[in-house]
C-alpha positions in Angstrom: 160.2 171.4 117.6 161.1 174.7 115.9 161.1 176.0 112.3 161.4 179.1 110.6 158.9 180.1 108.0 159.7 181.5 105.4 158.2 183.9 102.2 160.2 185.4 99.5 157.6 188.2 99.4 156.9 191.2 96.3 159.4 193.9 97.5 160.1 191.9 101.1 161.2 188.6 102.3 159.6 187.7 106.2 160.2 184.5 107.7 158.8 183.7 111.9 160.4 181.6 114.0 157.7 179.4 115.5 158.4 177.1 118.3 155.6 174.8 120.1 153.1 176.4 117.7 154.1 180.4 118.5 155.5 182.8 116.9 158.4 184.0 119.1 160.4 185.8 116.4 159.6 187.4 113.1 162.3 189.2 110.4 161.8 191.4 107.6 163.9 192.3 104.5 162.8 194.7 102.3 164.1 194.6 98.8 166.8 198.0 98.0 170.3 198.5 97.7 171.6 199.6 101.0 174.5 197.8 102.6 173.9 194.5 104.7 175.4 194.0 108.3 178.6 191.8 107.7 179.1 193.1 104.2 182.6 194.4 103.3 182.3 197.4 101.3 184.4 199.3 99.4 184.4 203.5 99.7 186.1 206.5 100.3 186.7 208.6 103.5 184.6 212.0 102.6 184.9 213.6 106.1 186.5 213.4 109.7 184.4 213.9 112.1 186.8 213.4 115.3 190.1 212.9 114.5 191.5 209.3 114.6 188.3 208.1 116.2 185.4 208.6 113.6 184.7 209.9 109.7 182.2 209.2 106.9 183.3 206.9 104.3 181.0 207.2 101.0 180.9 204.0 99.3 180.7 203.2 95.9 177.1 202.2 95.6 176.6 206.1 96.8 175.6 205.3 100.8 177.6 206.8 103.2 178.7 204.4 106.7 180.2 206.0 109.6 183.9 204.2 110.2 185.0 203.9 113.7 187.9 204.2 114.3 189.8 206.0 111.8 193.0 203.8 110.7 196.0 205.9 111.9 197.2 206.8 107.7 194.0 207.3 106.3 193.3 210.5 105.6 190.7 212.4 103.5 190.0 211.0 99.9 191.9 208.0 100.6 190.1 204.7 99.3 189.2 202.2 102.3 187.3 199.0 102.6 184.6 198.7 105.2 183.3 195.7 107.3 179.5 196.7 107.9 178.4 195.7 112.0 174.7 197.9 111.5 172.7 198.9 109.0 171.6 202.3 108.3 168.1 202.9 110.6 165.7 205.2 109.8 164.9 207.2 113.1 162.8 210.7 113.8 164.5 214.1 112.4 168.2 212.3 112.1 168.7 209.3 110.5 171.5 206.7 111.6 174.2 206.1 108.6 175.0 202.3 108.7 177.9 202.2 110.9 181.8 200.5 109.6 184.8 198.8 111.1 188.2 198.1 109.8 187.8 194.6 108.0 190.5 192.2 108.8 193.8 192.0 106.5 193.2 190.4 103.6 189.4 190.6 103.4 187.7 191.3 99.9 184.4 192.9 99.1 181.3 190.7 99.4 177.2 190.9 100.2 176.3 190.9 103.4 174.1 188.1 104.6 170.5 187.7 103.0 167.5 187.2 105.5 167.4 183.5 104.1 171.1 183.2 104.9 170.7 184.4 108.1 168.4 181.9 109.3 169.7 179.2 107.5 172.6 179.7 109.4 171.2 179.0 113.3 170.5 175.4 111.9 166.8 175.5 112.8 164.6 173.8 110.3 163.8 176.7 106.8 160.1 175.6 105.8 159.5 177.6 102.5 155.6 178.9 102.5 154.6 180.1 98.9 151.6 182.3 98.3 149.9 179.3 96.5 149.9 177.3 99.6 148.1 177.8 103.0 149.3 181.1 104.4 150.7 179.6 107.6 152.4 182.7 108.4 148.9 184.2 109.2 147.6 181.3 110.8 150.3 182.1 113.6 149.2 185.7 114.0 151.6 187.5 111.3 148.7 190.2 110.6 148.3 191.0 114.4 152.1 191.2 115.1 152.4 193.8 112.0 149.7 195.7 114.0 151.2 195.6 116.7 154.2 197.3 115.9 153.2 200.4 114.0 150.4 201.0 117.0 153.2 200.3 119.9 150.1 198.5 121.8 150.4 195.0 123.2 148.6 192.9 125.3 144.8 193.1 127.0 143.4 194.9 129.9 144.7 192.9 132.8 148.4 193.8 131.4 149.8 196.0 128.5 152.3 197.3 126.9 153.1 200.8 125.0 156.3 201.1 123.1 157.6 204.5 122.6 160.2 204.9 120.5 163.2 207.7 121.4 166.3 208.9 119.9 168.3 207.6 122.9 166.0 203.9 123.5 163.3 202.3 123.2 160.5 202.9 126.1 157.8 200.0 127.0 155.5 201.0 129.5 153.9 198.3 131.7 150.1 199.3 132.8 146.7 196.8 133.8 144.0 196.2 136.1 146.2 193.5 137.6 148.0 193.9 141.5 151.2 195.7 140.7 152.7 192.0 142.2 151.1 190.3 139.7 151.3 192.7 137.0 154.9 193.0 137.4 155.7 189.3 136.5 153.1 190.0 133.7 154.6 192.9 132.5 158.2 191.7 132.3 157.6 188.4 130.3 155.0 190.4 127.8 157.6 192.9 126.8 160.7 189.8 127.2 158.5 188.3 124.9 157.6 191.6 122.3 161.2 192.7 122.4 162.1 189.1 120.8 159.0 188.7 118.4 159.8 192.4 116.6 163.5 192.8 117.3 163.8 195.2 119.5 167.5 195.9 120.3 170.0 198.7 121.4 168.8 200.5 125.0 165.9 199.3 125.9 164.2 200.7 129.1 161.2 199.2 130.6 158.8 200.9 132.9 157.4 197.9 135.6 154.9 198.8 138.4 156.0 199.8 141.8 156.5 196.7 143.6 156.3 196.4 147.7 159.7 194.8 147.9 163.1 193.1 146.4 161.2 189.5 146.5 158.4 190.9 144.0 161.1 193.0 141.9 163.7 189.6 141.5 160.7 187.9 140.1 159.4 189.9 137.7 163.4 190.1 136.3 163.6 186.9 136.3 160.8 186.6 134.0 163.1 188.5 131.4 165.8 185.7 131.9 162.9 183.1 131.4 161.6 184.3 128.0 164.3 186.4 126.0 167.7 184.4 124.9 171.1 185.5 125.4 172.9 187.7 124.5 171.6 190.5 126.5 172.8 192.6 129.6 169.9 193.7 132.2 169.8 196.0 135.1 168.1 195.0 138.8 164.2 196.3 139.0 164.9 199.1 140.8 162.3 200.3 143.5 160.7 202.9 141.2 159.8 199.5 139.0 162.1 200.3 136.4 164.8 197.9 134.4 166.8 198.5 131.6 167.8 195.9 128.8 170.9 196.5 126.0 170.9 193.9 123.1 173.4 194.5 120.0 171.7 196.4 117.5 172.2 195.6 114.0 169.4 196.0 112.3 166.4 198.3 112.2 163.5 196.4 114.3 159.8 195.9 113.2 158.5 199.2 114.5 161.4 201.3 113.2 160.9 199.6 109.8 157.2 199.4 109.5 156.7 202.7 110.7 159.5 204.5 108.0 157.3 204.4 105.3 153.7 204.0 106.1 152.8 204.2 102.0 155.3 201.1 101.3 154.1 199.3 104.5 150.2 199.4 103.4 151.3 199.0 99.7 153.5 196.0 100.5 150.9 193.9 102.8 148.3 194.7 100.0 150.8 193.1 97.6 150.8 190.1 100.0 147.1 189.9 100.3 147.1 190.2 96.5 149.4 187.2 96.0 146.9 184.8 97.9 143.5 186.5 96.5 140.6 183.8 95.2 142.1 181.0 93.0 144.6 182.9 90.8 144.0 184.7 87.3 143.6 188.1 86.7 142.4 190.7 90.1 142.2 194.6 90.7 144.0 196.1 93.6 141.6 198.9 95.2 143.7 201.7 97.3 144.6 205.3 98.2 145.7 207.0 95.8 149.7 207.6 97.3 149.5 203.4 97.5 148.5 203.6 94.0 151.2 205.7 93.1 153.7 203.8 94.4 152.6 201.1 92.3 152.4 202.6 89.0 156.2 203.2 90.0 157.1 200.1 90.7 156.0 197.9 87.5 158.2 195.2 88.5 156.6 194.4 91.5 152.9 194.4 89.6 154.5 191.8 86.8 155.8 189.4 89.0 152.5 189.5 90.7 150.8 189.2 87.6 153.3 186.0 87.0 152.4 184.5 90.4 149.0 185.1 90.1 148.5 184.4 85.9 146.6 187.2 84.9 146.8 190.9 84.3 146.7 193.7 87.8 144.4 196.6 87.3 145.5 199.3 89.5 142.8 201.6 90.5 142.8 204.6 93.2 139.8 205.9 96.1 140.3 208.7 97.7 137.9 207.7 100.1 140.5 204.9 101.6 142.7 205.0 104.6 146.4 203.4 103.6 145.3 200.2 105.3 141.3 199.9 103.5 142.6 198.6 100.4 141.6 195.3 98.7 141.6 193.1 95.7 139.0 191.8 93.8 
């Protein structure tokens, strides 16, 4: 039996897909006003950046989308509505714009989907978890999977992973103490299996063990096949051990999104651990002083955790605190 937990969050919704007691998938939505994949949008083409094929089209909420291709009669200036197919991704030194079709005729602005929407949608069981009840989220390993993907480090010493993330896709290197035709099999169904619990989407190359023949190669692929759903495309295991995934990308995934703002990431899981503190009443939230910071700015987050928690939030700041030694007392 599977279900989807899910937490309307301070700042961030998360829901995990859990099925026979794991936690095979897990989703984040952080609370702002950029545009939503499947959203229809309406803007304004700013620039051309090839002819016919692709331009920037500045929408009215201020965020610029990259429209592929450019309608035939539009030209510069010219109003335009956009259908949204990815978001805008934060990456290294050049950040992605969200990226626009032409809508079909006759569609009208609307929101894209909400995380809730989204997995209402695939018909699996929606089990709400509020902050007042056990945190079954964390019972499933929520805490370890967040780890996880801002240190890029899965798995033990018999066989690990390291994600690296590059402008042109994501790397996952496969290492252990394990016999490469063991550790291959290994390998592939840890990262089949990370890929799906964070998200990971687009190009994704993975970096398997040199195995002794095709035999040893087909099964560790095979073990990609076994553990991550369609739709995906994959490459052979070619004889250097390597295999390359592509998945449809419309979102940021966990690592891109955890790892964009380390301040709001430590702030935000303190807020979490803040909801579910001692019995209620009034607490004060102990942190480095840029987490602090971020709080005082953000007043609306502090009184809806005052009104979930019914009492009054100190904030107070130590400098002597790394972004993830904060508590609440």
């Amino acid at each position: 039996m599977a279900e989807w937990l899910y937490e309307e969050g301070i700042g961030e919704a998360r829901a995990a897909l859990i099925e026979k007691g794991k936690l095979v998938e897990a989703l984040i939505e952080r609370d702002g006003d950029a545009v939503r994949p499947g959203a229809v949008a309406q803007g304004r083409l700013v620039a051309t950046l090839i002819p016919k094929k692709r331009g920037v089209v500045r929408l009215i909420s201020g965020e610029e989308v990259l429209l592929e291709p450019i309608p035939p009669r539009l030209s510069e200036g010219a109003n335009v509505l956009v259908e949204i197919i990815r978001e805008a991704i934060a990456e290294e030194g050049r950040p992605k714009r969200a990226k626009g079709r032409m809508p079909q005729p006759g569609s009208k602005p609307h929101a894209g989907p909400s995380l809730l929407q989204r997995i209402r949608a695939t018909g699996t069981p929606v089990v709400p978890c509020p902050a007042h009840e056990e945190d079954r989220l964390e019972a499933h390993g929520w805490s370890e999977l967040m780890e996880e993907a801002i240190s890029g480090e899965v798995g033990a010493e018999d066989a690990a992973l390291r994600l690296y993330l590059t402008p042109a896709m994501l790397l996952i290197d496969v290492d252990g103490s394990l016999p490469p035709a063991q550790l291959g099999p290994k390998g592939a169904k840890l990262a089949a299996q990370a890929v799906r619990r964070m998200g990971l989407a687009g190009s994704i190359g993975i970096d398997l063990p040199t195995m002794n023949n095709k035999d040893e190669r087909m099964i560790a692929a095979a073990q990609i096949d076994k553990y991550l759903p369609l739709p995906f495309e994959r490459t052979a295991v070619n004889g250097f051990g390597f295999l390359q995934i592509i998945r449809r990308r419309e979102r940021a995934n966990l690592m891109e999104l955890l790892r964009e703002d380390p301040v709001l990431t430590a702030a935000l899981a303190l807020l979490r651990r803040a909801e579910r503190h001692g019995q209620g009443g009034a607490a004060t939230i102990t942190a480095a002083p840029a987490i602090i910071d971020l709080l005082h700015k953000r007043q609306d987050w502090i009184d809806l955790l005052a009104k979930r928690r019914g009492g009054a939030i100190m904030l107070k700041a130590d400098a002597s605190l790394a972004l993830a030694g904060g508590h609440v007392a």
